[in-house]
N, C-alpha and C positions, 0 to 999 in steps of 0.2 A: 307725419312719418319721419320727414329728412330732421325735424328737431330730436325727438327721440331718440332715432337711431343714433345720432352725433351723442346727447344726455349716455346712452348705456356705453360706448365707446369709453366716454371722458369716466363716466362710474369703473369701468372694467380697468380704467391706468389707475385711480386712486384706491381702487379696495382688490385685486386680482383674487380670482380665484371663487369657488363655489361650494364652500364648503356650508354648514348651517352658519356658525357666527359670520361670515361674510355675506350671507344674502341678508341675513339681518341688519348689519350696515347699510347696503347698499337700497335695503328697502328704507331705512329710515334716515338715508340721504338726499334719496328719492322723495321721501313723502314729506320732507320738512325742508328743501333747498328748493328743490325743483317746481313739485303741485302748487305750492301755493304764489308763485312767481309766474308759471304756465298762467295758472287758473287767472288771476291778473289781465296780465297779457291779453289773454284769450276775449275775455269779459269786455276789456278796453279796446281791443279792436274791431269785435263783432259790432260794439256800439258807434265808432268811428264810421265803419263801413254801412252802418245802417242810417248816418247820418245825426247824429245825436250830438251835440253840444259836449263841451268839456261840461258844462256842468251838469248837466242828462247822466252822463257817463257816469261822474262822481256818486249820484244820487243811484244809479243803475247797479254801483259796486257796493255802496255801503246796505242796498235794501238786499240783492243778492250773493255775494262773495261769501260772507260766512256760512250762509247755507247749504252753497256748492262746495263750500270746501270740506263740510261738516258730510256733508254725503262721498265725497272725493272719500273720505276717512272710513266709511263704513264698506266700501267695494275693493281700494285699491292696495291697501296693505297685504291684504291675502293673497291677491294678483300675482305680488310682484315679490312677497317671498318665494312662492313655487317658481313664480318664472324665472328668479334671479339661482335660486337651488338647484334646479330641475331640466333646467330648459338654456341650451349652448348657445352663446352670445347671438351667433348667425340666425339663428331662431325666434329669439326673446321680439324683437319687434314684431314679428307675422304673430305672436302669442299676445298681446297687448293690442296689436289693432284689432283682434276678435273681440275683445273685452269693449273694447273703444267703441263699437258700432254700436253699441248701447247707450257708453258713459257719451258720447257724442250726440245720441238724439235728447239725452239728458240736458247736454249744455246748452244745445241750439234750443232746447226748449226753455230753456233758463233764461238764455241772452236776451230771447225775442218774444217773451212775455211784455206786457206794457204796465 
């Protein structure tokens, strides 16, 4: 949550505003800066806190990462043009973690596959 909300903050000072050609920036700064740098992240420190070796980890990202990111692509673009269009900065996080309760048991199923 406190990432994201920071991530749509720092989107909202480089792209302002809500009009179509702005959510569309903002979704495709979103989906090519941000997801695939989270997704990372995320994947590497699930595997840290699960106790998995650097090299566990490396072999954890290359058999999973493009998958998850390849699925990231199929759910989050749509997401997050409505919510970037449609939905007031103050809002857009509580709209993303309804989506998230999903894409989240997605990852945790992702991470903690063996």
């Amino acid at each position: 949550g406190p990432v994201v909300g920071s991530w749509y903050k720092v989107l909202e000072g480089l792209v302002p505003g809500s009009s179509k050609s702005v959510a569309l920036k903002k979704m495709l700064l979103d989906q090519v800066g941000f997801s695939p740098c989270f997704l990372g992240c995320f994947l590497t420190i699930v595997g840290s806190l699960n106790g998995l070796s650097k090299a566990e980890i490396w072999e954890k990202l290359k058999r999973d990462y493009k998958d998850a990111l390849i699925t990231n692509y199929y759910i989050w673009p749509a997401v997050q043009i409505a919510n970037f269009y449609f939905i007031p900065l103050y809002h857009r996080l509580a709209v993303v973690q309804c989506v998230a309760i999903i894409w989240n048991a997605y990852l945790s199923w992702k991470a903690n596959k063996p």
